[in-house]
C-alpha positions in Angstrom: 18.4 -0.3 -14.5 17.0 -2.2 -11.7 19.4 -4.4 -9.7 16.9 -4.2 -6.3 14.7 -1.5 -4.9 18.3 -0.1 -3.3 20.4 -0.7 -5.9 18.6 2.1 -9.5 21.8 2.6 -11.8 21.6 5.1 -14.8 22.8 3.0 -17.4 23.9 4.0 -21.1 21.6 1.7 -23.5 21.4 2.1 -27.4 18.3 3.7 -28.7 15.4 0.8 -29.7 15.1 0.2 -33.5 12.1 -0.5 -34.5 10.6 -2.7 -37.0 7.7 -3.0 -39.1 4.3 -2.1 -37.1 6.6 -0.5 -34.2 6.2 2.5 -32.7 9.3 4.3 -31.1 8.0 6.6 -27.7 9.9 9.3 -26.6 9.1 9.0 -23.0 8.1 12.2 -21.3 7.0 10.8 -17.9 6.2 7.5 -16.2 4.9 6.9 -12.9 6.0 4.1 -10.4 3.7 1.7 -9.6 3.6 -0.1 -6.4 4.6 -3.7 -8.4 7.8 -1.8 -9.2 8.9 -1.9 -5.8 7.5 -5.5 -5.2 11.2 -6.8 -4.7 10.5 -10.5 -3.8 9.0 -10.0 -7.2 11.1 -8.3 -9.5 14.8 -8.8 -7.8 14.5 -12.5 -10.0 14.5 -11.0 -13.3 17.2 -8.2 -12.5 19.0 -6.4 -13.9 16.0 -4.5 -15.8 14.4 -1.7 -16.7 10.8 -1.5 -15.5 8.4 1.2 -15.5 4.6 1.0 -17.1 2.8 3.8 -16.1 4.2 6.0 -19.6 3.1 9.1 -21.5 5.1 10.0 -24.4 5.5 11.7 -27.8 5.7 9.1 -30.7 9.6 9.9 -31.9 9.8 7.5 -34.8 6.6 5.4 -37.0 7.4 2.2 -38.6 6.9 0.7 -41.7 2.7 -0.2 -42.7 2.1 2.3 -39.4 -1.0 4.1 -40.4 -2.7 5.2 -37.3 -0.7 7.3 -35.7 2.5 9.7 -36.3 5.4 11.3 -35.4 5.5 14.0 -33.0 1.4 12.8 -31.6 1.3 12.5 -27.8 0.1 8.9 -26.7 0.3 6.6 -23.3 0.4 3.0 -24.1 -0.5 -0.2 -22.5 2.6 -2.5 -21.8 0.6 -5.9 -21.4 -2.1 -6.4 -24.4 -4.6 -9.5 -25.0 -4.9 -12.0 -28.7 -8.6 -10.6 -28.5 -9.3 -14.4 -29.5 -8.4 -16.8 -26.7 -11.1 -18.8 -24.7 -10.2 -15.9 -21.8 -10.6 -12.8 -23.8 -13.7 -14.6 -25.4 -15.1 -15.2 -21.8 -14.0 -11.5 -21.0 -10.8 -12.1 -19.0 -8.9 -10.4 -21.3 -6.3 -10.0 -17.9 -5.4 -13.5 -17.7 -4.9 -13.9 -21.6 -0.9 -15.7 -22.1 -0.6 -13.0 -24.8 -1.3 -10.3 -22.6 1.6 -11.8 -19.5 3.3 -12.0 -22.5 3.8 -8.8 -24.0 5.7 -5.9 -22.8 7.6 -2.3 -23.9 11.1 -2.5 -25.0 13.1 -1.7 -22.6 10.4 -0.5 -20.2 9.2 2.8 -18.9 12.0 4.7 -17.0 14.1 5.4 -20.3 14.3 8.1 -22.2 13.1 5.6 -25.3 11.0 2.7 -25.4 10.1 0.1 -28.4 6.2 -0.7 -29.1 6.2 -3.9 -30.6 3.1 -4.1 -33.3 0.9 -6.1 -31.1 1.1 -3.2 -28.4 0.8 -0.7 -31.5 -2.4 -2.6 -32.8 -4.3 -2.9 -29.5 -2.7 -0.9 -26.6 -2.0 2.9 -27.8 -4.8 5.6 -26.8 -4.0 9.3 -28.1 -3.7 11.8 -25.0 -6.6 14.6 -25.8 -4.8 18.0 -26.0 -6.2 18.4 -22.5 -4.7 15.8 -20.7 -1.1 16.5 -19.7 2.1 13.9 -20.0 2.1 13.3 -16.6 -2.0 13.3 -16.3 -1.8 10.6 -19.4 0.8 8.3 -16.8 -2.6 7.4 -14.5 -4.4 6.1 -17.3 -2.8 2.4 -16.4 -3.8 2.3 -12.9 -7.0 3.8 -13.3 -7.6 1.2 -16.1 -7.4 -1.4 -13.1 -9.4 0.0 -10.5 -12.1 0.4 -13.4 -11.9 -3.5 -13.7 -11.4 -4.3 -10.2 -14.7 -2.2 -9.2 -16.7 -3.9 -12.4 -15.8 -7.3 -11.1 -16.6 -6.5 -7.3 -19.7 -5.1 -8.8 -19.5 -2.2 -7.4 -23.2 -0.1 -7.8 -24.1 3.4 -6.8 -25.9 3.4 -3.2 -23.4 0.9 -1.6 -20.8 1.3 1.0 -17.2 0.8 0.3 -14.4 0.2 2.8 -10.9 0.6 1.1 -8.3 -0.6 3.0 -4.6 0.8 2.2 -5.0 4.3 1.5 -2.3 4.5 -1.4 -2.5 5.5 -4.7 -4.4 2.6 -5.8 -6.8 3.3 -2.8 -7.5 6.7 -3.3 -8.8 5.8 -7.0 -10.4 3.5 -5.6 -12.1 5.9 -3.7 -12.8 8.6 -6.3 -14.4 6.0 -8.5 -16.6 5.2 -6.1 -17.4 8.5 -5.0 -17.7 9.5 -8.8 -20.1 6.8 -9.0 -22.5 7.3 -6.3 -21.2 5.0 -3.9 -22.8 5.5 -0.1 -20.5 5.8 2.6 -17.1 5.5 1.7 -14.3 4.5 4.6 -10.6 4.5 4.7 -8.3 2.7 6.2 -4.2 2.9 6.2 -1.3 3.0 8.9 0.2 6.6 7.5 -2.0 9.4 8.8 -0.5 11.4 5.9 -3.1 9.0 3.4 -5.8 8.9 5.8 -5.8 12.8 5.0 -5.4 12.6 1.6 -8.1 10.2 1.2 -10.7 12.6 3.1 -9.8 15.4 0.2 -10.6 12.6 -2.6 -14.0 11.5 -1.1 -13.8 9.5 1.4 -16.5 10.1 4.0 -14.4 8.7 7.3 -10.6 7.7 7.8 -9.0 5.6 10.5 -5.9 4.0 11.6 -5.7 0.2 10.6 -4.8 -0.4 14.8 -8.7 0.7 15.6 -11.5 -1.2 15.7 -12.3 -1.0 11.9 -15.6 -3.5 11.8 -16.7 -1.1 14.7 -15.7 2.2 13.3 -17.6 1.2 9.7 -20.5 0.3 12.0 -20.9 4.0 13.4 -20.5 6.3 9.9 -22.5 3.1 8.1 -25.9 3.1 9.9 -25.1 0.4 12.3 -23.6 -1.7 8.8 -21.1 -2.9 7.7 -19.0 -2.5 4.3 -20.8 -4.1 0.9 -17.4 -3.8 -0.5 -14.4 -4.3 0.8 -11.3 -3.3 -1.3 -8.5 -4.8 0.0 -5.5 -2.3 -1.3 -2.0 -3.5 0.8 -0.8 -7.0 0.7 -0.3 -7.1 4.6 -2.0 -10.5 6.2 -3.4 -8.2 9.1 -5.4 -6.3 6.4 -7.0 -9.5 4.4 -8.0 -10.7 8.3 -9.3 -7.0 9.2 -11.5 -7.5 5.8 -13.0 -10.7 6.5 -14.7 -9.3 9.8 -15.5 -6.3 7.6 -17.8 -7.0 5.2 -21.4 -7.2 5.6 -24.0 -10.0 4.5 -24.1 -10.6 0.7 -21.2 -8.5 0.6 -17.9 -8.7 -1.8 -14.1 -8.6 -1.1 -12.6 -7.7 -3.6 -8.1 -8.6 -3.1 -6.8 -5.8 -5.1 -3.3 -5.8 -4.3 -1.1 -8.9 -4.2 0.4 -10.6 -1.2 3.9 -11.6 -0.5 4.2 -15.1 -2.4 3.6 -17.0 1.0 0.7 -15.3 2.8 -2.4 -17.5 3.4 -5.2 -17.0 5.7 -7.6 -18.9 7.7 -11.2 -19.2 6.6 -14.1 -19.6 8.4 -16.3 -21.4 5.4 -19.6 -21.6 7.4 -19.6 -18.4 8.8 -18.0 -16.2 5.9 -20.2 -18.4 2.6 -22.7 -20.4 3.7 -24.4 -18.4 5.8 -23.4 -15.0 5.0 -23.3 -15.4 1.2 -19.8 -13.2 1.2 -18.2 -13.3 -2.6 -14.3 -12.9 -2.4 -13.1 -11.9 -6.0 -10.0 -10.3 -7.3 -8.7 -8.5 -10.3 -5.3 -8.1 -12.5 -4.7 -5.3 -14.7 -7.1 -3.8 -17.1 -8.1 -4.4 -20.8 -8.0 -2.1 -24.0 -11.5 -1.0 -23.0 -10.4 -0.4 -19.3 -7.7 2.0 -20.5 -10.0 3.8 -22.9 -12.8 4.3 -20.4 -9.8 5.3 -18.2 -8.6 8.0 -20.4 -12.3 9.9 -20.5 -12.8 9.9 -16.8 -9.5 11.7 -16.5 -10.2 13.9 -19.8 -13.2 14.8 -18.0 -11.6 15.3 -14.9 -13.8 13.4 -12.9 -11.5 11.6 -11.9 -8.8 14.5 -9.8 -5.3 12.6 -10.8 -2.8 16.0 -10.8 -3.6 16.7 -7.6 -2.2 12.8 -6.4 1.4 13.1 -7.9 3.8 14.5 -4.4 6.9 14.2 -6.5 8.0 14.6 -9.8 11.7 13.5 -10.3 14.5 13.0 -13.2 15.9 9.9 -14.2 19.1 9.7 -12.2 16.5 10.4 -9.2 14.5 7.2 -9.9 16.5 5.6 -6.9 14.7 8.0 -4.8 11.8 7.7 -6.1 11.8 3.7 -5.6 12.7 4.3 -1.8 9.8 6.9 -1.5 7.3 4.5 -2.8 8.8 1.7 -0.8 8.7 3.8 2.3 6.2 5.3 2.0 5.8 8.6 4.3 4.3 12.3 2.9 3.9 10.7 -0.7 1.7 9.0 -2.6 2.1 9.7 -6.8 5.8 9.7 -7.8 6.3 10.4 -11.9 9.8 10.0 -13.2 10.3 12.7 -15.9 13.3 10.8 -18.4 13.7 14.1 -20.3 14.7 16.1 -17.1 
């Protein structure tokens, strides 16, 4: 139960019931996202019980459930679209009401969570006998940097500079690598992540206190970035992205900022005469998650290798202050059946 990113109780809940079209998940592991610790964010709605990121074994089927049964391994989207809307019509199935509606039942660091039928209908994807629990957990997040790198349209050949070397960063930077991207640079303040980021494909890594536009201008022939994933909500990073793109470049704002961060733009010099897009992205559709799901079948996208820590349930305080604080981790996966 959340109370604030010090304050994780284990708390004694009764098992969901489920109804009609439900689905009750018996969660094996679930991963903790950087939202999660997003206090300013979350500490409103407390007490709660978050978690997204789950894999699971399908305990209980309800009623007119024909799909899928008991005992089949799954991971699950907590936030689904209507499919029908002017938005999912348009394909911004992310920004559907339906989707910011839905959500699990209680959420993801339990040892049991609800499916209500919408989420059963349009937001449960099978784990291949391949693909372990804890593998199945990255399917979320890997379903948004899918849709974050569509959107930025990202295309094999072009440079990408990723700044904030996290978790979300470093698929980021597989993606891109997977997909043929040229050079690849990373940028983050914890030299343990600049590392990391070298072993998952990044080409060249450096501190955010150098001279990034002139560091992407030596490994980049003499260019700058044609994407620019912007990965941490610090202010210092949006600036340090806005000198780094190049000309008919994108930025695309990735993570979200604290809720009263803006930034100066210089219109002339950034649109009309550099033709710079900035674009952003939230989430990831059904599709997303499926397409998701194969890369890391296929393992071409590496996501065992990213989890540092793999903790029980009375440890999820510890696992909130790693991700908070971030130091020599970067995947944490709470394990509720520890």
């Amino acid at each position: 139960m959340y109370y604030n990113n010090r304050d994780i109780r284990v708390e004694e809940m009764p098992v969901p019931r489920i109804g009609p079209g439900e689905l009750l998940v018996r969660v094996e592991a679930c991963g903790i996202c950087g939202s999660d610790v997003m206090e300013w964010y979350r500490v409103k709605r407390a007490p709660l019980v978050l978690g997204h990121e789950i894999a699971g074994e399908i305990a209980e089927v309800g009623e007119g459930v024909e799909r899928y049964r008991e005992g089949q391994r799954i991971t699950a989207s907590h936030h689904v679209p209507c499919n029908t809307c002017h938005y999912c019509l348009t394909g911004h199935h992310t920004v559907c009401e339906t989707l910011r509606k839905t959500n699990f039942d209680p959420g993801g660091f339990a040892e049991y969570v609800r499916l209500p039928a919408i989420n059963v209908d349009r937001g449960v994807y099978p784990l291949p006998d391949s693909v372990s629990f804890e593998e199945g957990t990255f399917t979320e997040p890997l379903a948004c940097v899918l849709r974050g790198q569509r959107l930025a349209q990202m295309q094999p050949g072009l440079s990408m500079l990723v700044i904030g070397s996290g978790i979300a960063g470093l698929l980021h930077i597989q993606l891109a690598r997977a997909m043929g991207a040229g050079k690849i640079v990373a940028v983050d303040i914890n030299e343990y992540r600049l590392k990391a980021a070298l072993r998952f494909g990044a080409d060249a890594s450096f501190h955010a206190s150098e001279n990034i536009p002139e560091r992407m201008r030596e490994v980049n022939d003499g260019m700058l970035a044609d994407r620019v994933v912007v990965c941490t909500g610090a202010r210092s990073a949006i600036l340090q992205a806005l000198k780094s793109v190049e000309r008919g470049g994108t930025i695309l704002f990735f993570a979200p900022t604290g809720p009263d961060v803006t930034v100066p733009l210089a219109l002339n010099e950034v649109f009309w005469r550099s033709e710079v897009t900035l674009t952003s992205s939230y989430a990831g559709s059904p599709a997303d998650h499926v397409a998701a799901l194969q890369l890391i079948r296929s393992r071409i996208i590496r996501v065992k290798e990213m989890i540092t820590h793999r903790l029980s349930l009375a440890e999820t305080g510890l696992g909130f202050q790693l991700v908070a604080n971030p130091k020599d981790s970067i995947k944490v996966i709470i394990e509720p059946q520890r």
